[in-house]
N, C-alpha and C positions, 0 to 999 in steps of 0.2 A: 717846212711842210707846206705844200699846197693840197686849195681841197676846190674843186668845181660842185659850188650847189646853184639851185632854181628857189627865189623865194614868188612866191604868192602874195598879193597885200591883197586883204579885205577891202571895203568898199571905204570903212573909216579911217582906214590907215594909211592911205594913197597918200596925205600931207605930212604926216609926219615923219621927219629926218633921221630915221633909225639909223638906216645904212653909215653916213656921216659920223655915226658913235664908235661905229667898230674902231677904228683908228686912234680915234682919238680915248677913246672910254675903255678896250678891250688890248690894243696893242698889236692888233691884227693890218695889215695892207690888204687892200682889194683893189680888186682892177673889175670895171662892170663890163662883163662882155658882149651884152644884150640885155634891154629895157623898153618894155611897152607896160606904159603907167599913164593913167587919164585921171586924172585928178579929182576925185570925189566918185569912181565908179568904178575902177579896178585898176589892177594892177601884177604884172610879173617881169620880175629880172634876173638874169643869170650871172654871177658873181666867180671868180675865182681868189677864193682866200688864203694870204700866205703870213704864214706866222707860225709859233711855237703850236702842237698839238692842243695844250690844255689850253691857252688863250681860243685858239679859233672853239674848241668845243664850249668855252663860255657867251664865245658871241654868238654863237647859235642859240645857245638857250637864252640869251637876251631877246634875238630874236624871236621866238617863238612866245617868251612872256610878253611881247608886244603885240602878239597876233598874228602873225605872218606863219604860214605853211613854208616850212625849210625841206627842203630834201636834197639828196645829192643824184647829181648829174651822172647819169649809170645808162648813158649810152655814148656811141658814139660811129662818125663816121666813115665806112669802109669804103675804098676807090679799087677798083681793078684797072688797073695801068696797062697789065695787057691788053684790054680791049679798046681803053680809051682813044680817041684823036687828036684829042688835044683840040678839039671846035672849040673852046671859050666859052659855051655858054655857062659855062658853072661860074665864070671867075666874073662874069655880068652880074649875079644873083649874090655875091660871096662879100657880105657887107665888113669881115674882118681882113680878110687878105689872105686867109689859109688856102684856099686855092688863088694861083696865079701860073700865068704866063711865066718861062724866063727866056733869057736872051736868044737861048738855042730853039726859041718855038716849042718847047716840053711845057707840061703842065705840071706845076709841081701843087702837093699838099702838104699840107706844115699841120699836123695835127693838134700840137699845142693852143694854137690860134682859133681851131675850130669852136663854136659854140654851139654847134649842135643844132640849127636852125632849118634843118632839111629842106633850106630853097633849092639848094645845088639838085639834090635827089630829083625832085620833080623838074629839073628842064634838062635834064643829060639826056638827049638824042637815044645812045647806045646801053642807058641804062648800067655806066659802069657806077656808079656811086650808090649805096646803101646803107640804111641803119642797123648798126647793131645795139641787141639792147641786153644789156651784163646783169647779171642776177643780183 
């Protein structure tokens, strides 16, 4: 099972090596797929966790006995291809590789990859890129 959340760290929690336990203390794999943490003043990162259902729903609740704001990542990015050009500028701004270039000059999206960081959204020319947000 995979699960995309967004944790939150408080201002006291910015040093402590939570995340690092998952694996090792819970049984769970993660991959960070975006992290903005200042150390001693805040902090947020977005996580995809892959492991059995009841392991990941324990390291959640690890995390949250630690302090961290968990939620799950309940949106996600729409592209209209018919309108798009293919200008590039999304794949300048796209710090995982979910959007690219390929050989044939197409702009391709790989949604899996996406973390939901809506740079692409604000420089598309044509306004083909959007968020959606899932109940």
């Amino acid at each position: 099972m995979k699960r995309k959340v967004k944790l939150i760290f408080p201002t006291d929690r910015t040093q402590k090596p939570v995340v690092a336990r998952l694996s090792r203390d819970f049984n769970v794999d993660f991959s960070i797929l975006n992290a903005q943490i200042t150390n001693g003043m805040h902090g947020d990162m977005s996580l995809e966790l892959i492991g059995n259902a009841g392991d990941i729903a324990r390291s959640i609740e690890f995390l949250r006995d630690e302090g961290l704001h968990v939620s799950d990542i309940s949106r996600h990015i729409v592209w209209d291809a018919q309108k798009c050009t293919a200008c590039g500028c999304c794949t300048a701004v796209c710090s995982t590789g979910a959007l690219s270039i390929n050989e044939n000059a197409e702009l391709t999206f790989d949604s899996e990859r996406c973390v939901v960081c809506e740079q692409c959204v604000g420089v598309c020319p044509l306004n083909t890129l959007s968020v959606n947000y899932e109940a």
